[in-house]
PyMOL Python script that loads the backbone (N, CA, C, O; Angstrom):
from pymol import cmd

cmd.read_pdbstr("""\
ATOM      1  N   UNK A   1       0.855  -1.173   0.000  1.00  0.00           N
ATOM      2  CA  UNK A   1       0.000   0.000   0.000  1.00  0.00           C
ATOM      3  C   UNK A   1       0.900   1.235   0.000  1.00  0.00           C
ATOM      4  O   UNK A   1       1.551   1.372   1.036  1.00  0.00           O
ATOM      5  N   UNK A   2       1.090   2.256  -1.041  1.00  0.00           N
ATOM      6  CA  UNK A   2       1.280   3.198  -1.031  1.00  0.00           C
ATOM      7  C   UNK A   2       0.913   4.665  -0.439  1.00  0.00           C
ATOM      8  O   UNK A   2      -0.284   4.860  -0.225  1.00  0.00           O
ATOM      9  N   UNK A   3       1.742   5.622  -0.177  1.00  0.00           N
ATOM     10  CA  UNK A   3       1.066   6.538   0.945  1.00  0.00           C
ATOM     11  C   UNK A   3      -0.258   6.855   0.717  1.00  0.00           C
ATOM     12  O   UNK A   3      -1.067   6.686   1.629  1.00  0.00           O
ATOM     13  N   UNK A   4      -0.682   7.378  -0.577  1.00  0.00           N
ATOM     14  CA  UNK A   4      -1.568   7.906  -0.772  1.00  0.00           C
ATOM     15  C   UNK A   4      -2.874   6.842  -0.701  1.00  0.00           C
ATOM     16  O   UNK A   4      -4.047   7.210  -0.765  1.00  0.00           O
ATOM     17  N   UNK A   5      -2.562   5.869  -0.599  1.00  0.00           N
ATOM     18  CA  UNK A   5      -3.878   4.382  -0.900  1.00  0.00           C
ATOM     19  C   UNK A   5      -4.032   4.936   1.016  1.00  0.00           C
ATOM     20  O   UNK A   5      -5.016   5.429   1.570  1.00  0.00           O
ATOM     21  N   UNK A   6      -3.150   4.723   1.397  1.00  0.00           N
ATOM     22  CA  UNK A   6      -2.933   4.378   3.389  1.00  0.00           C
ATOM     23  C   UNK A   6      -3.779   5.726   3.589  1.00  0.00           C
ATOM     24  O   UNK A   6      -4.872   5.569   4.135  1.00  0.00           O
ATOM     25  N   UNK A   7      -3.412   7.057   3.213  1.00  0.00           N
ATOM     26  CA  UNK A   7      -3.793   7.774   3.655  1.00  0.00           C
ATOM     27  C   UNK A   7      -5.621   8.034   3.315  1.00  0.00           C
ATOM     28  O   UNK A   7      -6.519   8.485   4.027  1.00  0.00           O
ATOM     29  N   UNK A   8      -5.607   7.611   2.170  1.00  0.00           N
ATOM     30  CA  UNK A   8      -7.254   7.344   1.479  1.00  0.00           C
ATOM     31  C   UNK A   8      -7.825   6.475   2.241  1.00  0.00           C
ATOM     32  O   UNK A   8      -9.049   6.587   2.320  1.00  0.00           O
ATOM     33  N   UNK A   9      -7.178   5.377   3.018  1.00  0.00           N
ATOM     34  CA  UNK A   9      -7.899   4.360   3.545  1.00  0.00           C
ATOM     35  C   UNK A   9      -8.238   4.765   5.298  1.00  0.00           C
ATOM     36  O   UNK A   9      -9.231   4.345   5.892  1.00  0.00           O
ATOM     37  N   UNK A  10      -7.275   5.574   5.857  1.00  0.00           N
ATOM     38  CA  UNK A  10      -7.322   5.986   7.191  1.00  0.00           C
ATOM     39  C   UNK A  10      -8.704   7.330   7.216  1.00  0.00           C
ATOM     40  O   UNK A  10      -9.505   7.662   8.090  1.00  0.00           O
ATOM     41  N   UNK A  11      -8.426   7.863   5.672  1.00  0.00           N
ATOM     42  CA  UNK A  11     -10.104   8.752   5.760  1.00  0.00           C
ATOM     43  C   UNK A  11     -11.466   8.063   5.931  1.00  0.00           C
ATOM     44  O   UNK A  11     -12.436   8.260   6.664  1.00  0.00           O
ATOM     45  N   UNK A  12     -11.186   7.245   5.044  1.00  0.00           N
ATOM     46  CA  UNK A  12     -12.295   6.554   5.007  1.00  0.00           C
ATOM     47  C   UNK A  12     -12.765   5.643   6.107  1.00  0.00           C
ATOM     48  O   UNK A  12     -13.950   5.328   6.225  1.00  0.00           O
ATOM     49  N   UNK A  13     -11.758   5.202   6.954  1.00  0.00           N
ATOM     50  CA  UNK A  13     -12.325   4.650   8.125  1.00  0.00           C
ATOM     51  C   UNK A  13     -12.422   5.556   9.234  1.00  0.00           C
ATOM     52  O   UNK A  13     -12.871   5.054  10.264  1.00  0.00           O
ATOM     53  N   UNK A  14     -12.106   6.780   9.272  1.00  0.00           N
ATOM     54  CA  UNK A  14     -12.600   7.220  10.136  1.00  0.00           C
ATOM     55  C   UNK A  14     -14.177   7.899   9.638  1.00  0.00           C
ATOM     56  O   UNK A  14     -15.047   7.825  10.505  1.00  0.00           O
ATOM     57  N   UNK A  15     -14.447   8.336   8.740  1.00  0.00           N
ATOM     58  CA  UNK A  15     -15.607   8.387   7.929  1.00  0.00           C
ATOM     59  C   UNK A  15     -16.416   8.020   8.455  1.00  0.00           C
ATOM     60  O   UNK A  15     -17.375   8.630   8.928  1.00  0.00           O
ATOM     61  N   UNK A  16     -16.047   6.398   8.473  1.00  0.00           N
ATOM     62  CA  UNK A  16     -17.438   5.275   8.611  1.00  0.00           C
ATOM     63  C   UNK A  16     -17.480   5.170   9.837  1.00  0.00           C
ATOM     64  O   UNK A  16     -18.554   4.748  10.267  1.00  0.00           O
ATOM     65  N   UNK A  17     -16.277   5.522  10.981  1.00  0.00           N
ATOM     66  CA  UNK A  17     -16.547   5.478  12.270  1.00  0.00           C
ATOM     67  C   UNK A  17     -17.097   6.664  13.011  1.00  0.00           C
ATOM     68  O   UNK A  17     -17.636   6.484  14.103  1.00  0.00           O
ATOM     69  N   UNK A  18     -17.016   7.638  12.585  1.00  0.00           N
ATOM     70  CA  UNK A  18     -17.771   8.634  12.926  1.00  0.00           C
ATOM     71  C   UNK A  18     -19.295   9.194  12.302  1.00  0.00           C
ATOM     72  O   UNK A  18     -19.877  10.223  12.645  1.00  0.00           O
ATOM     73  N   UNK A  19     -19.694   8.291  11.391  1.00  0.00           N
ATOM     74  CA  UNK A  19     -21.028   7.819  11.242  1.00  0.00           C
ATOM     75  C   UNK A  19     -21.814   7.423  12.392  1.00  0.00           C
ATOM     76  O   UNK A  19     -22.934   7.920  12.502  1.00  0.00           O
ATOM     77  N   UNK A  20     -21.321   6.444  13.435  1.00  0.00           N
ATOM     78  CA  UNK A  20     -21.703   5.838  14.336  1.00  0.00           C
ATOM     79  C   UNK A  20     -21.701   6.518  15.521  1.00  0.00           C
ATOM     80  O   UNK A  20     -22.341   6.119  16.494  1.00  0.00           O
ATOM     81  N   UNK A  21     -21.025   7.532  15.525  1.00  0.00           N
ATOM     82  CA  UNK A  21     -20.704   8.334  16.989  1.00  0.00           C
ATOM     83  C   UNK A  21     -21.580   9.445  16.972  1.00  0.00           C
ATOM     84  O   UNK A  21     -22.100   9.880  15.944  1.00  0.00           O
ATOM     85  N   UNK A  22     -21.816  10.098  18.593  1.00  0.00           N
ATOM     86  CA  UNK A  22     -22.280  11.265  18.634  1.00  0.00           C
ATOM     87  C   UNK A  22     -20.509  12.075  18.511  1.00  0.00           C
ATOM     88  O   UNK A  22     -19.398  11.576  18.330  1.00  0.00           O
ATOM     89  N   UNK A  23     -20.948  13.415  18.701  1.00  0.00           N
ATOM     90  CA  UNK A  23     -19.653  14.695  18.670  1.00  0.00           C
ATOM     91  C   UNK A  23     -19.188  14.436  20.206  1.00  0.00           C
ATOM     92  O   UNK A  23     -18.069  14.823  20.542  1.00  0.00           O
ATOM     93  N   UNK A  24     -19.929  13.868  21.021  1.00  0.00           N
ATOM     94  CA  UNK A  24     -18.711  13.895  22.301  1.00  0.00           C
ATOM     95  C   UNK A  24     -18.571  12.358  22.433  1.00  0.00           C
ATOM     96  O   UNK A  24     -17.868  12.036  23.391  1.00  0.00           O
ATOM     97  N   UNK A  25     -19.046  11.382  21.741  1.00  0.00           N
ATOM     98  CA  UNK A  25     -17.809  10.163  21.461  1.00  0.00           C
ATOM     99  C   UNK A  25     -17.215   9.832  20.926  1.00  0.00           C
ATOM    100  O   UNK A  25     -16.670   8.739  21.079  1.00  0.00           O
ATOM    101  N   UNK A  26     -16.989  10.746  19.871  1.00  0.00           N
ATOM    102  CA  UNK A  26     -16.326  10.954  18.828  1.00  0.00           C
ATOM    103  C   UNK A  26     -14.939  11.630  19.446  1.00  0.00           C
ATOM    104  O   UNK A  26     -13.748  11.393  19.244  1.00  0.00           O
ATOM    105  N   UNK A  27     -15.723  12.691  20.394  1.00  0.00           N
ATOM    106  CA  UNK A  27     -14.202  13.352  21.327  1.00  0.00           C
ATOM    107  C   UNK A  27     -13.058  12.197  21.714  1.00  0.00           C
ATOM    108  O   UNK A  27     -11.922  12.124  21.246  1.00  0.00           O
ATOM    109  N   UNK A  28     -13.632  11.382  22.627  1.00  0.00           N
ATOM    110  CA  UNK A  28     -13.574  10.476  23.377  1.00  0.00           C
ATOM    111  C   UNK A  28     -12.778   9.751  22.988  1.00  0.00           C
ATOM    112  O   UNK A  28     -11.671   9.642  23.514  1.00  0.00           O
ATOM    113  N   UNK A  29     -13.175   9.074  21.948  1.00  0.00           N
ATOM    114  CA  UNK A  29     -12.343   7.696  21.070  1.00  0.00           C
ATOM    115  C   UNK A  29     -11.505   8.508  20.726  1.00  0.00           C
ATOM    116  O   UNK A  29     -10.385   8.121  21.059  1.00  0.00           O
ATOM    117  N   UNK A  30     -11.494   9.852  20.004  1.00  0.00           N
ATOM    118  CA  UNK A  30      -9.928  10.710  19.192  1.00  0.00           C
ATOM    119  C   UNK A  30      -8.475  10.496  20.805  1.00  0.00           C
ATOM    120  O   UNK A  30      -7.280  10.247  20.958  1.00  0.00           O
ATOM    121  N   UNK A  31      -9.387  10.730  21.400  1.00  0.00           N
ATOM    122  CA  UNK A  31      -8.348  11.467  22.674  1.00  0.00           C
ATOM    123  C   UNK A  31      -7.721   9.963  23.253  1.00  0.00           C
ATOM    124  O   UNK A  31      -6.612   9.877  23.782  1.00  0.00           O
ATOM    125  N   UNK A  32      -8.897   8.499  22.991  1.00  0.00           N
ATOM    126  CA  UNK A  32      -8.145   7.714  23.619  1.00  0.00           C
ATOM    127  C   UNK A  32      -7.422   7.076  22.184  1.00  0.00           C
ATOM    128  O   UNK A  32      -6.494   6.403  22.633  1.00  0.00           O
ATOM    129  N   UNK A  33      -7.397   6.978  20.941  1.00  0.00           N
ATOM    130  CA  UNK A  33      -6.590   6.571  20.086  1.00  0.00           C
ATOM    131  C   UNK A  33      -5.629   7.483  19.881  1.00  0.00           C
ATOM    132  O   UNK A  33      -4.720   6.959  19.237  1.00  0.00           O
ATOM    133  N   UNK A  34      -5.370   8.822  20.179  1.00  0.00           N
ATOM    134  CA  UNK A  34      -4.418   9.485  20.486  1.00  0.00           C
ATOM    135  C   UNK A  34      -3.236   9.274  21.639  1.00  0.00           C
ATOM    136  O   UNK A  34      -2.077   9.688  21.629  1.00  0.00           O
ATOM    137  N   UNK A  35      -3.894   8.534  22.573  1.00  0.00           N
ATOM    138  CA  UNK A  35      -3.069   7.966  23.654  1.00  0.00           C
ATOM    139  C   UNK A  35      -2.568   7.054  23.275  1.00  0.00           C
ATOM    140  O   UNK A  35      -1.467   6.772  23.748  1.00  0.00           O
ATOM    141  N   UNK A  36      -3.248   6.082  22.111  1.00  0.00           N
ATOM    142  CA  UNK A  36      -2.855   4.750  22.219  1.00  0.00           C
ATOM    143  C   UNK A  36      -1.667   4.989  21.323  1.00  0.00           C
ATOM    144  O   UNK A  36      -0.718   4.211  21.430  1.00  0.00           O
ATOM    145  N   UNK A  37      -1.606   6.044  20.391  1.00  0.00           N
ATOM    146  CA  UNK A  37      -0.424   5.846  19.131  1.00  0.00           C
ATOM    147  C   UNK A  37       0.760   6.639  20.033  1.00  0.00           C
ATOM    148  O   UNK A  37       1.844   6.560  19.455  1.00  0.00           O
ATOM    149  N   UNK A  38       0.840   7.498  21.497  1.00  0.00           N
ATOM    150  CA  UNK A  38       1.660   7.951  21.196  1.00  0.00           C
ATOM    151  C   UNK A  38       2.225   6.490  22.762  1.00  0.00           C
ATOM    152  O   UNK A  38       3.374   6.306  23.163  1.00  0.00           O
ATOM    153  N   UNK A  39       1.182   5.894  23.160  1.00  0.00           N
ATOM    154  CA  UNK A  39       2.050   4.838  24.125  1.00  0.00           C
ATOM    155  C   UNK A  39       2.669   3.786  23.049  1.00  0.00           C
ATOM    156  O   UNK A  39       3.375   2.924  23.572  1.00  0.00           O
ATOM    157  N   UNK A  40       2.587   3.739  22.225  1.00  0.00           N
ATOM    158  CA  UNK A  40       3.232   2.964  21.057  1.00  0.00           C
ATOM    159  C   UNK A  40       4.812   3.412  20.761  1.00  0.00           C
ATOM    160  O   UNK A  40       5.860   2.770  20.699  1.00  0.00           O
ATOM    161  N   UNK A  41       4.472   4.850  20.607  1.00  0.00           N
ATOM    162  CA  UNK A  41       5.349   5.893  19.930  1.00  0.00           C
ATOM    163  C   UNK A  41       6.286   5.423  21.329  1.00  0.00           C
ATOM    164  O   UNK A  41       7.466   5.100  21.197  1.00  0.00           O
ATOM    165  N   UNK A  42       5.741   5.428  22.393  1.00  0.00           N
ATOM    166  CA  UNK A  42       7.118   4.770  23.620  1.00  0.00           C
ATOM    167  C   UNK A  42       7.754   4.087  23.593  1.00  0.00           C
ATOM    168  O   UNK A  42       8.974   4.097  23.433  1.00  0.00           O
ATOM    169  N   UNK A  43       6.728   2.983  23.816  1.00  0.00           N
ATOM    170  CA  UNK A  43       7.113   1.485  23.517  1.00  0.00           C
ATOM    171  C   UNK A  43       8.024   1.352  22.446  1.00  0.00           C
ATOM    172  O   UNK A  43       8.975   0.626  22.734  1.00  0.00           O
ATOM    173  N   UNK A  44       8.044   1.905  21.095  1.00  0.00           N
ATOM    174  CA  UNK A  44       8.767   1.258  20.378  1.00  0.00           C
ATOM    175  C   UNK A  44       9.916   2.323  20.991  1.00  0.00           C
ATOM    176  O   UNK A  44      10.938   1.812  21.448  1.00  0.00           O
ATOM    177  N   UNK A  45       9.777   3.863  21.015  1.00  0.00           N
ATOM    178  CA  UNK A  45      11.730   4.334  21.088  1.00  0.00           C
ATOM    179  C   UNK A  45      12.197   3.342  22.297  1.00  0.00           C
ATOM    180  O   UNK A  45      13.382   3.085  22.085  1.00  0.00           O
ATOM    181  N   UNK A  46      11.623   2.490  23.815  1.00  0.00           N
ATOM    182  CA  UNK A  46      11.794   2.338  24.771  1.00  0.00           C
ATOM    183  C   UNK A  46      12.990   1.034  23.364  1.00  0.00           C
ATOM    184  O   UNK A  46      14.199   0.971  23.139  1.00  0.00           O
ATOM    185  N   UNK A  47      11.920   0.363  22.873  1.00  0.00           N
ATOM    186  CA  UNK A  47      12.818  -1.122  22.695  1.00  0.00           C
ATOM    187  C   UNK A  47      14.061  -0.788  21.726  1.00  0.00           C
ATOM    188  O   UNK A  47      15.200  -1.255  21.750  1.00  0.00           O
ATOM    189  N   UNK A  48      13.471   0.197  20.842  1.00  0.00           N
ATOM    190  CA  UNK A  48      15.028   0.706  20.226  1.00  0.00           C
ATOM    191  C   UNK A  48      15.911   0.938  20.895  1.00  0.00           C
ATOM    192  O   UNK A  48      16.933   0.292  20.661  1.00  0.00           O
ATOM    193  N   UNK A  49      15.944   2.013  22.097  1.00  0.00           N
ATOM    194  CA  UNK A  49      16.897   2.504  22.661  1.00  0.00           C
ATOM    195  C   UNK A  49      17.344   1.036  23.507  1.00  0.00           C
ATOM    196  O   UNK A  49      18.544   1.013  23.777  1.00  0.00           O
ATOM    197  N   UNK A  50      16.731   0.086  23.860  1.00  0.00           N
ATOM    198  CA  UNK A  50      17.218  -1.053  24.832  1.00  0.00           C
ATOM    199  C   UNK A  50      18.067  -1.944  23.785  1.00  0.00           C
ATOM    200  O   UNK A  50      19.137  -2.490  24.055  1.00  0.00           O
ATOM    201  N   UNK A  51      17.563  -1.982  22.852  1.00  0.00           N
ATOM    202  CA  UNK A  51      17.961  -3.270  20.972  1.00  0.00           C
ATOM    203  C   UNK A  51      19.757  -2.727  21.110  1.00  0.00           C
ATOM    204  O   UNK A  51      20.748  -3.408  21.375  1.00  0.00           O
ATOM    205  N   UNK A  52      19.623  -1.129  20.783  1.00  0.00           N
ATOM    206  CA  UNK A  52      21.313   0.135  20.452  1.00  0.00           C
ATOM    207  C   UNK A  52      21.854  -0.162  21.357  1.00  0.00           C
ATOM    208  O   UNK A  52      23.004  -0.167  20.919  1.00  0.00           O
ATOM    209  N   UNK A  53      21.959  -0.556  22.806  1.00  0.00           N
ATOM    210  CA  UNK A  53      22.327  -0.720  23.587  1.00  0.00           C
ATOM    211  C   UNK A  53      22.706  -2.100  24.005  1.00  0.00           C
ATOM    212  O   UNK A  53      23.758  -2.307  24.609  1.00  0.00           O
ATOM    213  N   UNK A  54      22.129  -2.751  23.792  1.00  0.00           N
ATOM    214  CA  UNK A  54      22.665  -4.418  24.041  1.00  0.00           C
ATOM    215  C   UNK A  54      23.781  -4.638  22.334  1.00  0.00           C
ATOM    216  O   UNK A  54      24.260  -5.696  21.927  1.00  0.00           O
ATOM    217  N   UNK A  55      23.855  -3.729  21.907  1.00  0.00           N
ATOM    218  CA  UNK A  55      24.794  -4.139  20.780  1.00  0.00           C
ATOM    219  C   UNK A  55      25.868  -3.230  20.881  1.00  0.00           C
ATOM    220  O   UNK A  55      26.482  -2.753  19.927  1.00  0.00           O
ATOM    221  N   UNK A  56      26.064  -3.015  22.056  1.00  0.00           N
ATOM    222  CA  UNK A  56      27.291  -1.739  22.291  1.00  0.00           C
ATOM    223  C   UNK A  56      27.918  -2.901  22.965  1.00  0.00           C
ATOM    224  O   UNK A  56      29.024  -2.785  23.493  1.00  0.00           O
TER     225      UNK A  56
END
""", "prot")
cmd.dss("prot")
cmd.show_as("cartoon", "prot")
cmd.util.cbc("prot")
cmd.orient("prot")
């Protein structure tokens, strides 16, 4: 999948998921999938920085 397919496809599902929501669960889910990408965004520098380090 190319950027532009990924990025066409991340519209469109949020599209169809905010079909289903009111405007304040719609808040809700943004703020907790916002948490979830940036505890990711941890997790992974955490295992990089541990990976750079066991190879020193």
């Amino acid at each position: 999948m190319n950027a532009c397919e990924l990025t066409a496809s991340t519209t469109a599902a949020a599209n169809a998921i905010a079909a289903h929501f009111s405007d304040e669960e719609l808040t809700l889910l943004a703020a907790l999938i916002v948490q979830l990408g940036d505890t990711l965004s941890t997790i992974a520098a955490q295992r990089a920085l541990c990976s750079s380090r066991n190879r020193e």
